[in-house]
N, C-alpha and C positions, 0 to 999 in steps of 0.2 A: 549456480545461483539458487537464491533457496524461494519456491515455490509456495507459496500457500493456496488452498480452495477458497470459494468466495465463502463462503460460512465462517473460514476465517479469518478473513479480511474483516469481514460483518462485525464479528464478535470483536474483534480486537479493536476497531475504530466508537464498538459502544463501548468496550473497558475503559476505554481514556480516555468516555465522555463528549466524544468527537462527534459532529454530525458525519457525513457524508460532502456535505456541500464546504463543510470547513475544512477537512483532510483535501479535497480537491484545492480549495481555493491556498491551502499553505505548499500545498505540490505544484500547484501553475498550470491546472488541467480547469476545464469545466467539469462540473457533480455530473453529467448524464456520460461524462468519460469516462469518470474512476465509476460509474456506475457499469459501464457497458463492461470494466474491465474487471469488477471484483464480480458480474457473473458469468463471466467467460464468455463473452458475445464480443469484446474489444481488446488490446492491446496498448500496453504504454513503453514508452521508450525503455532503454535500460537505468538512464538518467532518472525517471518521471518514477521506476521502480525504484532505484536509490532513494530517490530522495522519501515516495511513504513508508520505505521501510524505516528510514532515520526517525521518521515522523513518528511512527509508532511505535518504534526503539524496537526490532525484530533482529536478534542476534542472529549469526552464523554460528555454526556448528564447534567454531573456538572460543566462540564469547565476544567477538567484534561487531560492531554496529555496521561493520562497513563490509558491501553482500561482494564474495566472488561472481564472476560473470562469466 
């Protein structure tokens, strides 16, 4: 699965405009989850990861939206 640091989680949720509180609420988490989890203090399922990477359109390493695990 492809990893990112919370800086860039950060960055990529301000490139598309996104608060925090909206990427959580279109993922199905609360904002102080995806918060706990894009600074490395919490964790999210591998589903909860699927679906903000979709959200944020975060390709894998062959150009598919859809992350190995």
């Amino acid at each position: 699965m492809i990893m990112l640091i919370a800086t860039q989680y950060k960055r990529l949720i301000k490139d598309k405009g996104y608060s925090q509180a909206y990427s959580a609420k279109e993922i199905g988490i609360s904002p102080s989850t995806l918060g706990a989890f894009i600074n490395g203090k919490g964790s999210l399922s591998k589903a909860k990861q699927y679906r903000l990477h979709r959200l944020l359109e975060i390709e894998d390493e062959y150009g598919n939206l859809n992350i190995i695990f």
